[in-house]
C-alpha positions in Angstrom: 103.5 92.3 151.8 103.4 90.1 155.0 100.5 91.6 157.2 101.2 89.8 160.3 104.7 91.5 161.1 103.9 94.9 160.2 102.1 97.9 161.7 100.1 100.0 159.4 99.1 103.6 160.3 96.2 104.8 157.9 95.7 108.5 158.2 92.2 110.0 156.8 89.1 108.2 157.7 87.3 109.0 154.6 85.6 105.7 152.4 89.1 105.1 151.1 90.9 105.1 155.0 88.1 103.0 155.9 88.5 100.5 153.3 91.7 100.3 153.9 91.6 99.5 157.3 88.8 97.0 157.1 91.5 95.0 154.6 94.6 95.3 156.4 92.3 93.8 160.0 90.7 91.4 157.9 94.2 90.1 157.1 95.7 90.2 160.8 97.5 93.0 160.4 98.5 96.0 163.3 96.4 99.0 162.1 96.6 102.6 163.4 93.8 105.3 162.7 94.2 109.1 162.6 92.2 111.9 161.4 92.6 115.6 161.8 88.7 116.2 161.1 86.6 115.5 164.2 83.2 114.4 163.1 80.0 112.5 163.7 81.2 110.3 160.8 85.0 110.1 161.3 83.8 108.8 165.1 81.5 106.5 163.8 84.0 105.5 161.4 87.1 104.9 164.0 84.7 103.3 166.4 83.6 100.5 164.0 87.0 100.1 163.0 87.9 100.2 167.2 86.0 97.1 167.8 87.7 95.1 165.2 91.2 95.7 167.2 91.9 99.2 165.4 93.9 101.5 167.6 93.1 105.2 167.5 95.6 107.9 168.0 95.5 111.6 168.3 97.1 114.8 167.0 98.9 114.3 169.9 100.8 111.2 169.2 100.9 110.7 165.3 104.7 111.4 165.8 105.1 108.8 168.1 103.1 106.3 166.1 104.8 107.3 163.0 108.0 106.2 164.6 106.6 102.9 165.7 104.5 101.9 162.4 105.9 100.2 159.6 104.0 101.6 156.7 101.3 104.9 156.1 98.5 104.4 154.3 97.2 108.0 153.0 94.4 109.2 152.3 94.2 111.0 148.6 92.9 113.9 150.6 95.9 114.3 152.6 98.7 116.3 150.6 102.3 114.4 150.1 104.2 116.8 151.4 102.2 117.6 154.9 103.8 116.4 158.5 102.7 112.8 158.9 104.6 111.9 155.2 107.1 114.0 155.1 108.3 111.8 158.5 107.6 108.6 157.6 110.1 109.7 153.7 112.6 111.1 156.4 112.5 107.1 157.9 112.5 105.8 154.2 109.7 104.1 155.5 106.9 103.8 152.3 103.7 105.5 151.9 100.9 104.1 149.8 96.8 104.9 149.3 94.2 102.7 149.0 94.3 102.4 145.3 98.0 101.3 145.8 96.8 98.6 148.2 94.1 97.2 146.5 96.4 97.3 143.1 98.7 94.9 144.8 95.9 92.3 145.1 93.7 93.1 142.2 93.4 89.9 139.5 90.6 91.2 137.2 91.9 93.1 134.1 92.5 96.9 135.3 91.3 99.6 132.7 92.3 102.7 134.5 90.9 106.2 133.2 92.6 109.5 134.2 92.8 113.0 133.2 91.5 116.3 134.4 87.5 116.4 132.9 85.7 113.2 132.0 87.1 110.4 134.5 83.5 109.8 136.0 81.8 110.1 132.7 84.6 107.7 130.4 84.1 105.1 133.7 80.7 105.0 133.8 79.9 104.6 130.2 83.1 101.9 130.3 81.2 99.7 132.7 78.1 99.9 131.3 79.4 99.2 127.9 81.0 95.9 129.6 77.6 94.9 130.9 75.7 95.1 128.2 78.2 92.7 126.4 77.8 90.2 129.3 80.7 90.9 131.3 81.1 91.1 135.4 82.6 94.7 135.9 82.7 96.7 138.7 83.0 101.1 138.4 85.7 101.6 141.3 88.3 103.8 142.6 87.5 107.5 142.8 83.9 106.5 141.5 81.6 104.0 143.7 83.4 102.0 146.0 87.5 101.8 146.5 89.8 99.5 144.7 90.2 98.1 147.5 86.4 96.7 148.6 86.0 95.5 145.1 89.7 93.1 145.1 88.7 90.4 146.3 85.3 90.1 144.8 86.7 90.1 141.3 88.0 87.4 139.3 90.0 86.7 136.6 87.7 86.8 134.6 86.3 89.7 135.6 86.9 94.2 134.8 87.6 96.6 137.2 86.7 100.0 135.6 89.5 101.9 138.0 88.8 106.3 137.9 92.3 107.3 139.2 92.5 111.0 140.4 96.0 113.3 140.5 95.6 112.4 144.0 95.5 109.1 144.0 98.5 109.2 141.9 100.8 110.5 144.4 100.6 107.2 146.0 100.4 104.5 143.1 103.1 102.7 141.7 102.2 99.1 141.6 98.9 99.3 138.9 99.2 97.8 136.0 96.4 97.7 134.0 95.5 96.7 130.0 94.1 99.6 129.0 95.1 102.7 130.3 92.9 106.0 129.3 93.9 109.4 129.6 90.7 111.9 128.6 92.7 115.3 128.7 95.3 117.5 130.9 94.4 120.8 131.5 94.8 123.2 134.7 93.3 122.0 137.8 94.6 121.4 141.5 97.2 124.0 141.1 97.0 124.6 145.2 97.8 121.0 145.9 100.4 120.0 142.5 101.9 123.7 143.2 102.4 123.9 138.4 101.4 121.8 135.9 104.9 120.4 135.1 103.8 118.3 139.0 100.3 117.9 137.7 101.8 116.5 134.0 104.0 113.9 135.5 101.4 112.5 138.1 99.3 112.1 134.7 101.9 110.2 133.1 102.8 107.7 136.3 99.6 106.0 135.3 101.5 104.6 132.0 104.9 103.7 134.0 104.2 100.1 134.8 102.6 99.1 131.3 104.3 96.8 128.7 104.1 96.5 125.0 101.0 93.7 125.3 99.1 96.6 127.1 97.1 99.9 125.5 97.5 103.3 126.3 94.4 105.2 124.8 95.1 108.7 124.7 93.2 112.2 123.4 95.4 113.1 120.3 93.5 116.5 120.2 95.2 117.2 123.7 99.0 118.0 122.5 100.5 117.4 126.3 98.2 113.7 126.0 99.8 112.7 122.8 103.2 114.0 124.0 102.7 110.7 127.0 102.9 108.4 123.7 106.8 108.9 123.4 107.7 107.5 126.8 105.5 104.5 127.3 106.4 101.1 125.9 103.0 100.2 125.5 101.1 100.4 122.3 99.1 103.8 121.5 95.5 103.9 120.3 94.4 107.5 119.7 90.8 108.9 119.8 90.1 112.0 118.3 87.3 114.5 117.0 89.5 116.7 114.9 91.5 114.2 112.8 91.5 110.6 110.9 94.0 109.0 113.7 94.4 105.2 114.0 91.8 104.6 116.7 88.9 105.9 117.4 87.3 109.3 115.3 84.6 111.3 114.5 83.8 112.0 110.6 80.7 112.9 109.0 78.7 113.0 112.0 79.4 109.3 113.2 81.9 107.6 115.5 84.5 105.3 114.0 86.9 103.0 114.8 89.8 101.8 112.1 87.4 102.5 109.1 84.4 100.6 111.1 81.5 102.5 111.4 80.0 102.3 115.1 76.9 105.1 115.1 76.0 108.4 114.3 76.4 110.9 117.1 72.8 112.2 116.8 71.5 108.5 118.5 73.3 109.4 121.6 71.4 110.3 124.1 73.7 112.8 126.2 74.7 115.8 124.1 77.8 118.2 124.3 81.1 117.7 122.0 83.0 116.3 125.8 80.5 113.4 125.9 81.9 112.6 122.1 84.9 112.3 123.1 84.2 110.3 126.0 82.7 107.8 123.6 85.3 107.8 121.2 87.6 106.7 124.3 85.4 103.9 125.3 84.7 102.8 121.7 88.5 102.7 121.5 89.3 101.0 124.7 86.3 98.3 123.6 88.0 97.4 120.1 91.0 96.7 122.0 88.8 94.5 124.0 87.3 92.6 120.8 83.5 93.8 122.2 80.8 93.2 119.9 80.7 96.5 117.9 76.4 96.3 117.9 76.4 96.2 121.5 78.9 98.8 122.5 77.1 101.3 120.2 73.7 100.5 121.7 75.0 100.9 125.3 76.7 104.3 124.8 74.0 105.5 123.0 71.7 104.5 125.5 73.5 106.2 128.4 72.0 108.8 130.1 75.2 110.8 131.9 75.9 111.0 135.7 74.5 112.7 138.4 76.0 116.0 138.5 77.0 116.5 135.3 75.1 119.1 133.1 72.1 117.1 135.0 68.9 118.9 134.2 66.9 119.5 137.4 63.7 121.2 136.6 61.6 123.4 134.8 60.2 126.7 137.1 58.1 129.5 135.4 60.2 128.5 131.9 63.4 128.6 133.6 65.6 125.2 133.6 67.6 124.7 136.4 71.2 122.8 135.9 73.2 120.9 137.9 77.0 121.1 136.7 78.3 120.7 140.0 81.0 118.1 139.2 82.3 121.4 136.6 85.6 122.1 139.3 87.8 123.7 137.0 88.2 125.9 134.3 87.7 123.3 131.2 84.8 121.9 132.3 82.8 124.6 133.1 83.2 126.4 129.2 82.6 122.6 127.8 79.5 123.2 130.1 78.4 126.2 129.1 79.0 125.3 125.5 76.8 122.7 125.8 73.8 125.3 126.6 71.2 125.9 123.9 69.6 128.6 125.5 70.6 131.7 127.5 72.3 131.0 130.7 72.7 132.6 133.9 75.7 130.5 135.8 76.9 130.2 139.1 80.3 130.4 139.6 82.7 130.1 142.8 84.0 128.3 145.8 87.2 127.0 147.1 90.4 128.4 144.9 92.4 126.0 142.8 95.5 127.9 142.4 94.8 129.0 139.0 93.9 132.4 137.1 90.5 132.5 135.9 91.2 135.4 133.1 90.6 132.1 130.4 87.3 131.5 132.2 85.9 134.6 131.1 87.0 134.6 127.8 86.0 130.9 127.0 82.3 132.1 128.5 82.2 135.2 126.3 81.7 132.9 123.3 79.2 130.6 124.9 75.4 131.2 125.7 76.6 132.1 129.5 74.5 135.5 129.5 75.5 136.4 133.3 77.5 135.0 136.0 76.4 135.1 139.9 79.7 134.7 142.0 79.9 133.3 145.2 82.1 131.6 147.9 85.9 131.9 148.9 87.5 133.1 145.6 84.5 135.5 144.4 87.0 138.6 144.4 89.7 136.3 142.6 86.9 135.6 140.4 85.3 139.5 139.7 88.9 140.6 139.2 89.2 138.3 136.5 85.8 138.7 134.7 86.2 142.3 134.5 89.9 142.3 133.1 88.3 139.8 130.5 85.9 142.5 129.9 83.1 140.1 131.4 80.8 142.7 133.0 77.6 141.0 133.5 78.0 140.1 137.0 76.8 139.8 140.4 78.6 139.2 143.4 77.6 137.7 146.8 79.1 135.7 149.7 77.0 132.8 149.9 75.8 129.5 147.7 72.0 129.8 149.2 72.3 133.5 148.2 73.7 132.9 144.7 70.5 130.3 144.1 68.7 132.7 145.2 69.6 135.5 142.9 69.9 133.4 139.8 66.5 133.0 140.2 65.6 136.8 139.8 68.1 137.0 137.3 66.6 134.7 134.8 64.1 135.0 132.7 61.7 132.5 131.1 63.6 130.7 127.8 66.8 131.1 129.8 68.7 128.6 132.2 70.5 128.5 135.5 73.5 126.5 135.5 75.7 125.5 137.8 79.2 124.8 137.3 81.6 127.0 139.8 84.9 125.9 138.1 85.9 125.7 141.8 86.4 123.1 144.6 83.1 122.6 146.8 85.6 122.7 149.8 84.8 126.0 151.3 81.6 125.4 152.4 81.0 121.7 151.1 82.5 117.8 152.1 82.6 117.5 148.1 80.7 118.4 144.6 78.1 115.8 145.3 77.0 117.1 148.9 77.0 121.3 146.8 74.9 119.3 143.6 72.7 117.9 146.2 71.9 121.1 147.9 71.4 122.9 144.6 68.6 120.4 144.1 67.4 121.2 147.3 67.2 125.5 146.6 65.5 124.1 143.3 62.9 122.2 145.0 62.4 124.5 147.3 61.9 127.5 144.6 59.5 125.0 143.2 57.6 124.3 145.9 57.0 128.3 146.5 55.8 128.9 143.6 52.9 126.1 143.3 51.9 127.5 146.4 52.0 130.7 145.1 49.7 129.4 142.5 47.9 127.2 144.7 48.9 124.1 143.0 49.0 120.6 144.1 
């Protein structure tokens, strides 16, 4: 790609947007900006970008500039099949996303993780795995900082750690990397993929480019992940709690890799049978790698989880407060609830996915969950559901504040409050983190009332 000759037009002025821009001026190139949004942080954004010879354009004249530009750059956030890409397919002019752009560029050896639940979590524990054995990685993508920022700062030598969301894979095809890991497909983004034949293939693409001296790591306890095995040339290594399969497995309470022991589950310190698997994945992926066994095992048993997931906030008056907010879909929110010990009041609802939520309520009814506060967008969706599941412990309000709220009168001491909506954060939040932050917030502020309630300091 020759920069000098070409006019870019990057459309969504979210981290990705802005990295992209940053690289394609740092490199001479033409560069258009547009967002929908108007924002404190989309002007900042644009006017940073301005004074490094960035031209702006309005809803006004995208059209025009999609006429005159040369290639879009998309934002994951923007849908393929909206205005702006639709005309620059009917021009056969290509479209790409950041991860696409900083794939092109990218030396360091690519271990890419996909899949609908445990991305974040597999990426995470992936890098730090890498660090403890003395390597220089980076956790990139749709985790941390873009593909794109981290390019040029990696070697050869070097890992990029690459979380690479249904999203992003609307716009990828260049991404090769060595180890490819797919966690699990189930039902998510139904609004945006319109059926999970559409979400399926964008799971596959992310085995398209590998070759036979490259791994595809893939959940054999997931039948539609151990399907992907028959049309990639690469070589499979399976991970799997259920069954003996060559790779990584779970047998008499320990983790294994091709007969090797690696370490008993009980020394990990995150709990829940999804963080299992997410280490079976990365002690797969670091066999392939030739890590020393010792110090994979001592790093993934030392992990302490991410922010957001099944994050323990606080104890109130005997009541534990959890912060699931990263649980945006069906699958992860029963893994979540599953992995509660005592009796659980959970907060469920938000932004509609495009899915039913009947299997919600029957995956609860076997799980500590003993009531569920609904909130947001899709809480009549929602209470339809629960109570053709038969799920009749319910409450229903409008707001998230108001749902904290009442899970607080709800609960009783010995019992826990969890959230995990299995819903997009989009109808009242910019994403999970910002509706896990404010949670935090509610809980500090329930807190605070009652130590002054008890006049503590």
């Amino acid at each position: 790609m020759y920069f000098l000759n070409q006019k870019f037009l990057v459309a969504g002025m979210s981290k990705s947007g802005e990295s992209s821009a940053r690289f394609l001026l740092d490199r001479g190139a033409k560069v258009y900006l547009y967002d929908d949004i108007d924002s404190d942080a989309v002007e900042a954004t644009c006017k940073s970008l301005e004074e490094l010879g960035a031209k702006r354009i309005s809803s006004d004249t995208y059209m025009t500039a999609a006429a005159e530009c040369d290639v879009l750059v998309l934002s994951p956030g923007i849908p393929i099949d909206t205005e702006l890409p639709i005309a620059f397919r009917k021009q056969n002019k290509p479209i790409i996303g950041e991860e696409e752009l900083g794939a092109l560029y990218l030396r360091a050896t690519a271990i890419a993780v996909t899949g609908t639940n445990g991305k974040t979590t597999t990426v995470t524990m992936m890098n730090e795995i890498l660090t403890a054995c003395g390597k220089k990685s980076v956790a990139c993508g749709n985790i941390g900082n873009p593909l794109v920022k981290e390019t040029e700062r990696l070697g050869f030598d070097d890992f990029a750690v690459i979380e690479v969301s249904s999203f992003q894979l609307e716009t990828l095809t260049s991404l090769r990397p060595h180890i490819a890991i797919i966690t699990n497909v189930t039902e998510d983004h139904l609004n945006r993929h319109y059926n999970m034949e559409n979400y399926i293939f964008l799971k596959s693409k992310i085995l398209r480019n590998m070759r036979e001296s490259e791994y595809a790591v893939l959940n054999y306890d997931d039948e539609t992940v151990r399907g992907f095995a028959k049309n990639t040339k690469s070589r499979v290594v399976y991970f799997s709690i259920k069954e003996k399969v060559d790779g990584a497995y779970f047998e008499n309470g320990a983790v294994y890799f091709r007969g090797e022991k690696y370490f008993d589950i009980s020394k990990m310190t995150v709990g829940g049978v999804h963080n299992v698997y997410n280490a079976l994945a990365c002690v797969a992926a670091s066999a392939i790698l030739g890590l020393d066994k010792n110090k994979v095992s001592e790093a993934i048993c030392s992990f302490k989880g991410i922010r957001h997931r099944i994050e323990v906030i606080k104890e109130i008056n005997g009541v534990t407060y959890i912060d699931d907010s990263k649980g945006t879909n069906i699958d992860a929110t029963v893994k979540a609830a599953q992995a509660m010990k005592q009796p659980t009041i959970i907060l469920l609802g938000g932004k509609d996915k495009g899915y039913e939520y009947g299997p919600l309520f029957e995956g609860l009814s076997s799980t500590p969950v003993v009531h569920a506060v609904i909130y947001g967008e899709n809480r009549f969706r929602m209470l339809n559901a629960a109570i053709r599941s038969g799920f009749l412990s319910v409450s229903l309000c409008s707001e998230f504040d108001t749902a904290v709220r009442l899970s607080e009168y709800i609960a009783k001491p010995g019992q826990c409050v969890l959230l995990s909506p299995a819903s997009s954060s989009f109808d009242s939040f910019s994403n999970y983190e910002e509706r896990g932050d404010a949670f935090r917030k509610f809980v500090e502020s329930i807190a605070s009332e009652v130590s002054d309630e008890y006049g503590e300091e």
